[in-house]
N, C-alpha and C positions, 0 to 999 in steps of 0.2 A: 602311802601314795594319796594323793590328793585329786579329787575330780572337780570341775566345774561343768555345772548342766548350763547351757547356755541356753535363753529360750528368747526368741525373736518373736516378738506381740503388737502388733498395732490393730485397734479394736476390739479386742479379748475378752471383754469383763463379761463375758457370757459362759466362758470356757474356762480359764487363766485361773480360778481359784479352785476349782475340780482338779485341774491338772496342777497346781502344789499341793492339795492336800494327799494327790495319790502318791506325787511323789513322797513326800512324807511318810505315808506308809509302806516303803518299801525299806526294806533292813539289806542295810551295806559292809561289807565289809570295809572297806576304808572310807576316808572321809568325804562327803560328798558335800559342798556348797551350789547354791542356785544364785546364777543372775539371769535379770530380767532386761532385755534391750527393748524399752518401750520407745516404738518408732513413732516418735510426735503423733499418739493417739489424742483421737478426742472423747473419748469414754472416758471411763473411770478403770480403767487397766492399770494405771500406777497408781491408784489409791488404794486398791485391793490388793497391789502385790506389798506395799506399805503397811498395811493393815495386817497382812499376816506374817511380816517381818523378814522378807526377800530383799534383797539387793533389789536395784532397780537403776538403771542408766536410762534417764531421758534424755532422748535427743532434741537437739531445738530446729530439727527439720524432719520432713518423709525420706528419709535414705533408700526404702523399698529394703526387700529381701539381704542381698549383697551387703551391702552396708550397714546391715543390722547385727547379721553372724558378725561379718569382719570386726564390728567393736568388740562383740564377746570374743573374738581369738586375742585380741589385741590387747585387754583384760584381762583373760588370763596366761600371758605371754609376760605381760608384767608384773602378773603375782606368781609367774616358774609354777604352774598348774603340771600335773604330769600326765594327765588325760582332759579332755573336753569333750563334751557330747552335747548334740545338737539336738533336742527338743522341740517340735510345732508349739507354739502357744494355743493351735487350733485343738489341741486334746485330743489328736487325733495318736499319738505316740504313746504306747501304751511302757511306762514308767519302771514294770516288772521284769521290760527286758535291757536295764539299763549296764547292769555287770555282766551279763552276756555277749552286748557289745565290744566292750574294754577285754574280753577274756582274749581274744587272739595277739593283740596288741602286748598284754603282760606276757605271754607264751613265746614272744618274739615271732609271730608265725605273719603278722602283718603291721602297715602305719596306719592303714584306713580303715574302719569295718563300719558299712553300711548295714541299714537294717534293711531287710527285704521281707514284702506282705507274701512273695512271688511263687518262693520257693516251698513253703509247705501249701500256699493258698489257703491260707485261715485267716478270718475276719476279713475286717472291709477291702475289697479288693480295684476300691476306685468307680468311676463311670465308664464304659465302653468306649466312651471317644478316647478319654485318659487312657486307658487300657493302650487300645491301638498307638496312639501318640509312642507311649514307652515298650511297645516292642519296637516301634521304628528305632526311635535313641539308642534302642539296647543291640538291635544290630550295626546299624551304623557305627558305632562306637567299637564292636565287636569287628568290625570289616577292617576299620583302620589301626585297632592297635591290638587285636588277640585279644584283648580281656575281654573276657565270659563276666556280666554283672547283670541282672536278673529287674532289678528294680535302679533303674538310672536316675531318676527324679527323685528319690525318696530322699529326705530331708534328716531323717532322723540315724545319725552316725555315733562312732567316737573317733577321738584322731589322738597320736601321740604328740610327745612334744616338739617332738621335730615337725610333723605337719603342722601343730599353733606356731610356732614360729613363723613357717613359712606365709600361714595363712593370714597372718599378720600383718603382716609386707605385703601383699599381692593376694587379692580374692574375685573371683567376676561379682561384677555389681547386677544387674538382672534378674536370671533364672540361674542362677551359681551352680546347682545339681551337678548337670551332667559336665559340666564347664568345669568345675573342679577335677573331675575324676581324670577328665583326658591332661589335665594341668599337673597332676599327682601322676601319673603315669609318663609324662613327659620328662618330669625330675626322678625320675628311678623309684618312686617308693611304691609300697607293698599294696593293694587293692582287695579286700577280703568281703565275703557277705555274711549274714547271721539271719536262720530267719527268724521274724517277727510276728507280733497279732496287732494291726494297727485296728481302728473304731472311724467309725464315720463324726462328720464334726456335727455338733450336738445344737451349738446355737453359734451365731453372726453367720458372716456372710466371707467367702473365698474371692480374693483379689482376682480370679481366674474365670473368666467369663470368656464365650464364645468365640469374640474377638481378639481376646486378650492368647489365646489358646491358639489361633495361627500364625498371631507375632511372635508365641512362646518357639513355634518348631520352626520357622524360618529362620529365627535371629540364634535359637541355639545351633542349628544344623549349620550355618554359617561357620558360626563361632567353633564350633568341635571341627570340620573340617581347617577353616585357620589356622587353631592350635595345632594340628598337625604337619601344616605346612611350614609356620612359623621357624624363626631361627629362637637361638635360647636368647634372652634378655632379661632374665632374673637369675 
């Protein structure tokens, strides 16, 4: 079986070689490759993930979040990956829980498994505003379609091949998190959690500022109700 760690980086090179060398040291049972979707940074994020001999897809624009994963699904959809997992470039993902992830996925028990900081509550568990933000998502989410998911926001998953597939074709461009999950749950597939130990980010600086954080819960809480109202069209 073959995994692709997918890791979405714009501004990184603060974090971005910490977070390959751990992964590096974690020991896999099947095959693991990393790419890197350097989102038209202006640091030195693709020279460092060059330097220590990663893949690297530079884009020749800012695509933001969305469009960053969606080229790693879409990557590894065309090299027939049979797991993908979504890694923060912020080193905030801690690397040791990467077959953990994939474990329900092989078990046939789910398509999706998120990682969640929530459910044991170990290590970084966010800022208080965040915090609050993601129990609203996590009920809401939970009002409209019965899934119990713990951490809605969290970034760092794995997906089978039938979710790269899909995600390939059709991913929210934006805040993709919770938008995905109501989108996977609209297509019939599996929703699982796994808990995690995530770490606070180390050096740069988070896209996510004050402002940016009530465009995040208006334009998602929009979008997850939509999705629910919506007809199917993929």
């Amino acid at each position: 079986m073959n995994i692709l760690i997918i890791i979405p980086a714009f501004n990184e090179e603060e974090n971005i070689r910490k977070l390959i060398q751990k992964i590096h040291e974690v020991k896999y049972k099947n095959t693991v490759d990393i790419l890197v979707i350097n989102d038209h940074s202006t640091d030195g994020t693709s020279f460092i993930c060059k330097e220590m001999g990663v893949s690297v897809v530079n884009l020749p624009c800012n695509l933001g979040i969305g469009g960053a994963v969606q080229t790693g699904y879409k990557f590894a959809a065309l090299y027939d990956y049979d797991f993908a997992i979504q890694v923060d470039g912020d080193g905030q993902h801690n690397p040791e829980f990467i077959e953990s992830l994939i474990e329900p996925i092989i078990q046939g028990n789910a398509d999706i498994v998120i990682g969640s900081r929530y459910i044991n509550q170990c290590g970084f568990q966010s800022s208080s505003m965040r915090r609050l933000g993601i129990r609203y998502l996590k009920y809401l989410i939970n009002m409209l379609t019965g899934l119990k998911i713990t951490d809605p926001t969290s970034g760092y998953r794995a997906c089978s091949k039938e979710i790269i597939k899909l995600f390939s074709i059709n991913y929210p461009k934006d805040y993709p998190e919770p938008e995905s999950i109501m989108y996977i749950k609209r297509k019939g597939f599996r929703v699982s959690e796994v808990p995690v130990i995530m770490h606070e980010r180390e050096g740069g600086k988070s896209s996510i500022n004050f402002h940016r954080s009530i465009y995040y819960m208006i334009k998602v809480s929009l979008a997850i109700v939509f999705d629910k109202i919506r007809k199917e069209s993929f």
